[in-house]
C-alpha positions in Angstrom: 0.0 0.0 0.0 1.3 3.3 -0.8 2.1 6.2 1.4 -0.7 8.3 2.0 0.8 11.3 4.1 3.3 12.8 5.8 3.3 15.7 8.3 5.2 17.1 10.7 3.8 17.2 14.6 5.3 19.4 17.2 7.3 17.3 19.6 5.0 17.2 22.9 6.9 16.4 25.9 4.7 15.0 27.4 3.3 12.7 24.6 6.6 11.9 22.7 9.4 11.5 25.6 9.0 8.0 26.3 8.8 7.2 21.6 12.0 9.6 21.5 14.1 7.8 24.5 13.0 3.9 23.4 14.0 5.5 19.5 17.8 6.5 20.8 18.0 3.3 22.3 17.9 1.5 19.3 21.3 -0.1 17.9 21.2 1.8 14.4 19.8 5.1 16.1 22.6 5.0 18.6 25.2 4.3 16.4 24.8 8.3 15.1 23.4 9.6 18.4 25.6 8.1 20.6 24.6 8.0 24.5 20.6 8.1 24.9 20.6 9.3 28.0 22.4 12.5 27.6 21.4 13.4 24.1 17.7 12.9 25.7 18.1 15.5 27.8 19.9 17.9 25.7 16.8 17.3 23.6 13.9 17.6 25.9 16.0 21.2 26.8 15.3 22.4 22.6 12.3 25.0 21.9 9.4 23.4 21.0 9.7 25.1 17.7 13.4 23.1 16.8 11.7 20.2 16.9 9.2 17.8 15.7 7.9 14.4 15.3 7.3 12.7 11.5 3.7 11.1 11.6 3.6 9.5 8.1 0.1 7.6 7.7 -1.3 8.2 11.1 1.9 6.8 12.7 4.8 7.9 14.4 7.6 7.3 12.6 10.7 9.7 13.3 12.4 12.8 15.0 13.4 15.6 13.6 15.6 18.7 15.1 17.2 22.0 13.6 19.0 24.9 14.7 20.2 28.1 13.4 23.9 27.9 12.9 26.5 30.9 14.2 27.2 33.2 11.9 31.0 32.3 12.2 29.8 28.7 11.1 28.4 29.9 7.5 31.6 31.7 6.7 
């Protein structure tokens, strides 16, 4: 079956904590994130506009983060 749809959600503390920590658990998620406990907690610290959650066909199915580089960092 085809993909239907795919939105962004904003990232809900309170809903999407316990997705996001089992998510940096996982082998091939850790391998890029490195330690889930800390990068957890530097994530629960972002905006709620830097982040989001990917919802494609009703379900959750990624994270997503950004940031606005330095200025010295685009030179």
């Amino acid at each position: 079956m085809p993909l239907q749809q795919v939105r962004l959600e904003t990232f809900d503390p309170e809903l999407d904590s316990q997705r996001l920590r089992d998510w940096l658990r996982r082998p091939h998620v850790a391998r890029w994130w490195g330690d889930c406990v800390q990068q957890f907690e530097d994530l629960r610290s972002f905006s709620r506009e830097t982040h989001a959650v990917i919802v494609a066909d009703e379900a959750p199915v990624g994270y997503l983060c950004w940031q606005r580089p330095p200025q010295d960092e685009l030179v």
